[in-house]
C-alpha positions as a Markdown table, in Angstrom:
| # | Residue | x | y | z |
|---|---|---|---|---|
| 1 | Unk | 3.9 | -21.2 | 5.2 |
| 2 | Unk | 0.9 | -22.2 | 7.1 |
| 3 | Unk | -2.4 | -21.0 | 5.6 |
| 4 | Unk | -3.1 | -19.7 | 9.5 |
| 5 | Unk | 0.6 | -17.8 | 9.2 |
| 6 | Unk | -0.2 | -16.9 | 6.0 |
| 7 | Unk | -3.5 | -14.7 | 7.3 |
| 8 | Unk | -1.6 | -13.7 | 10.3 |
| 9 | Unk | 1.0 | -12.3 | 8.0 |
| 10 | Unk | -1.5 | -10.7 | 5.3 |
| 11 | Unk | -3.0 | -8.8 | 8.2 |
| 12 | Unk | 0.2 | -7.3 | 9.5 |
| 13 | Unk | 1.5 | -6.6 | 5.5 |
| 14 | Unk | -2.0 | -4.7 | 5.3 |
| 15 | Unk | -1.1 | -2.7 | 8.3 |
| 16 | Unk | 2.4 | -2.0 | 7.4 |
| 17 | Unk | 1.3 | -1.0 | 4.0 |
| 18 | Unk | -1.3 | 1.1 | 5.0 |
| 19 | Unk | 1.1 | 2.6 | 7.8 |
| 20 | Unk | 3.9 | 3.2 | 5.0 |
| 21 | Unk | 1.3 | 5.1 | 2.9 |
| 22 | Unk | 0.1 | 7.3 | 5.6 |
| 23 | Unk | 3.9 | 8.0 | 7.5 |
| 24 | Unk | 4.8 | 11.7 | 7.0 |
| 25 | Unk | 7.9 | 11.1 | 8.5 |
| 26 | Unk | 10.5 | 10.2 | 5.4 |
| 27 | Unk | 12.8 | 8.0 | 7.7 |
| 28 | Unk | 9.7 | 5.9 | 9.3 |
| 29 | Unk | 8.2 | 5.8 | 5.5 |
| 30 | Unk | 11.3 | 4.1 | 3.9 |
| 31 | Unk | 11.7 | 1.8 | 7.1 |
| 32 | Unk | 8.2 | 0.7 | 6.8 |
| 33 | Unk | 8.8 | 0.2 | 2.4 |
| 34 | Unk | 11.0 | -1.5 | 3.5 |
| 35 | Unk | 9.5 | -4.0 | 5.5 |
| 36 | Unk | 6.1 | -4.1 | 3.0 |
| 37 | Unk | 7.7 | -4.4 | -0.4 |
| 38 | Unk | 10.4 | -6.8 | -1.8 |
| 39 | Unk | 13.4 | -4.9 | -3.3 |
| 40 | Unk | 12.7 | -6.0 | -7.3 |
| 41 | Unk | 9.1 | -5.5 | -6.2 |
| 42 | Unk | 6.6 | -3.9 | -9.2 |
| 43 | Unk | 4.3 | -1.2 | -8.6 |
| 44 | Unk | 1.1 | -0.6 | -11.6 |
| 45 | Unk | -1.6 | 2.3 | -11.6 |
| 46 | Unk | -3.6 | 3.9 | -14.2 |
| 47 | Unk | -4.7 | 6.7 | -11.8 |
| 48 | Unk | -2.7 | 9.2 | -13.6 |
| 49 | Unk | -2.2 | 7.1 | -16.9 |
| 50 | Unk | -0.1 | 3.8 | -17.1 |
| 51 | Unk | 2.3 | 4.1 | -14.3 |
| 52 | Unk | 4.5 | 1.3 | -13.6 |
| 53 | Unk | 7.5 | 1.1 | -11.6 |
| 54 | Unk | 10.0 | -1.2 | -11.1 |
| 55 | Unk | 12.3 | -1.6 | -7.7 |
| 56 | Unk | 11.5 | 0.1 | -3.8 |
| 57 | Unk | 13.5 | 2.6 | -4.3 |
| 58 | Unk | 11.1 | 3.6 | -7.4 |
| 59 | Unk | 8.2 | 2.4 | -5.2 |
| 60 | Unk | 9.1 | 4.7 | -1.8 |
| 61 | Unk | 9.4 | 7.6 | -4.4 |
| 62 | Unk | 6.4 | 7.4 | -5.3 |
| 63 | Unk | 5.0 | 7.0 | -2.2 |
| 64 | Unk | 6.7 | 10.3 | -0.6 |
| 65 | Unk | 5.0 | 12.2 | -3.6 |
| 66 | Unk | 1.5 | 10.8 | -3.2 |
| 67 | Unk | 1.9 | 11.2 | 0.5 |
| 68 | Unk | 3.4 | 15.1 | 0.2 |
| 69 | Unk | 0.6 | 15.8 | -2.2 |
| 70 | Unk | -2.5 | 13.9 | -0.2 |
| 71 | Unk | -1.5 | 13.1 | 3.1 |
| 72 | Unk | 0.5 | 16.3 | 4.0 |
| 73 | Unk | -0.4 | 19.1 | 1.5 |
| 74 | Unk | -4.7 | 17.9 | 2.0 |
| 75 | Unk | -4.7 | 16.4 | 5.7 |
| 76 | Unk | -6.1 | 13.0 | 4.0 |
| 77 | Unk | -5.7 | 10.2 | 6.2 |
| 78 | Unk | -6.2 | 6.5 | 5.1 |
| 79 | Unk | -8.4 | 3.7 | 7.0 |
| 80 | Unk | -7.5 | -0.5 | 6.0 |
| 81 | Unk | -11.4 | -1.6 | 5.6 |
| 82 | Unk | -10.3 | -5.0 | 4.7 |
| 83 | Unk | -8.3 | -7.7 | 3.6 |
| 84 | Unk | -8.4 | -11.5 | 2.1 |
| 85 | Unk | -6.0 | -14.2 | 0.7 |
| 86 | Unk | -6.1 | -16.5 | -1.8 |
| 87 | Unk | -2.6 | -18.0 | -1.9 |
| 88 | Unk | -0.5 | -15.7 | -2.5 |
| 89 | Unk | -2.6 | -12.7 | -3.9 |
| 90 | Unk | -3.6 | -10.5 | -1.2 |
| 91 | Unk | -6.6 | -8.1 | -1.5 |
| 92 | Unk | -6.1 | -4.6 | 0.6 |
| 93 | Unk | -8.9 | -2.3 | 0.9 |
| 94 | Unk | -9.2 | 0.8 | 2.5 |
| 95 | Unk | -10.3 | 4.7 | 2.4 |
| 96 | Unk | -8.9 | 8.1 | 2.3 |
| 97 | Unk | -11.0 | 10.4 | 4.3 |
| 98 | Unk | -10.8 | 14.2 | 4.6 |
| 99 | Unk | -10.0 | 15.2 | 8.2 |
| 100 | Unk | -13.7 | 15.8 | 9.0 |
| 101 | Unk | -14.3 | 12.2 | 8.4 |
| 102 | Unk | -15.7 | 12.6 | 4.7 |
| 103 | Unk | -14.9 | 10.1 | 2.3 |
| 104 | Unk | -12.4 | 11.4 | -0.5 |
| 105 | Unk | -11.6 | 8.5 | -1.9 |
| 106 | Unk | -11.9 | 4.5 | -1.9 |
| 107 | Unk | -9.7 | 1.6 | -3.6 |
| 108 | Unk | -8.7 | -1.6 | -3.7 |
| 109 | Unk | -5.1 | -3.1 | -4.0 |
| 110 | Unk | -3.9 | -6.8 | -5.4 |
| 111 | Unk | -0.7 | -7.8 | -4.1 |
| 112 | Unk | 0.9 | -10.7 | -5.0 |
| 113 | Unk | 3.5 | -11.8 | -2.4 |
| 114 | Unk | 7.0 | -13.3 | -2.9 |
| 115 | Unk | 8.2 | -16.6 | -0.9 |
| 116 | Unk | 9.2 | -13.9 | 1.9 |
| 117 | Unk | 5.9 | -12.4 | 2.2 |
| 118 | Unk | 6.7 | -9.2 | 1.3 |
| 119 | Unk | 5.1 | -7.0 | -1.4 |
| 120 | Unk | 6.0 | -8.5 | -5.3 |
| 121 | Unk | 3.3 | -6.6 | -7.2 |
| 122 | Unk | 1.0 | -4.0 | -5.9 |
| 123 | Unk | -1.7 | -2.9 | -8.3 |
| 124 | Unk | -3.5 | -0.1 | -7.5 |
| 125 | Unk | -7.6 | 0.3 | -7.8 |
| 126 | Unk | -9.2 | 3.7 | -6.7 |
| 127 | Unk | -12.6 | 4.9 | -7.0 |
| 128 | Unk | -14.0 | 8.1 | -6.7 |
């Protein structure tokens, strides 16, 4: 893959992971997992102690519950503020704002990308 494919594709992972965060729709959530993350992909936090989780299925779990709890039961919504690439490690950055436009929360995520360029590790950084 072409270094210039290679950004071209970060850019649209970023937005498909961002998108399959912020989906409240179930069916368009797991189709858009499904595009973002690799099937044996790995998923690490420490926001709620050592979470790691292994597989999409695992992964899209997860994400339903974060997005019940934030995203639907809080009317959070989350903004991509950047990306960059260096090789195959992807850094996605982006904010969860209250729907008044206050900032809630901020993070940072590392993925590292398989030879498909979908999602092979995501580790999760928030900030308050």
């Amino acid at each position: 893959m072409t270094d210039d494919r290679m950004i071209d594709t970060i850019e649209a992972l970023a937005a498909t992971y961002i998108e399959a965060w912020s989906a409240t729709d179930a069916a368009t959530r797991e189709r858009l997992v499904a595009a973002a993350y690799a099937e044996d992909a790995e998923f690490f936090s420490s926001e709620d102690g050592d979470l790691r989780l292994t597989g999409r299925r695992a992964i899209a779990d997860n994400i339903g519950q974060v997005n019940e709890r934030d995203i639907q039961g809080h009317g959070l919504h989350i903004v991509l503020t950047g990306t960059s690439l260096n090789h195959r490690m992807a850094r996605v950055a982006w904010q969860m704002l209250t729907p008044d436009g206050q900032l809630a929360l901020t993070g940072m995520d590392v993925l590292v990308l398989n030879d498909d360029g979908r999602i092979a590790q995501d580790h999760i950084f928030i900030a308050a």
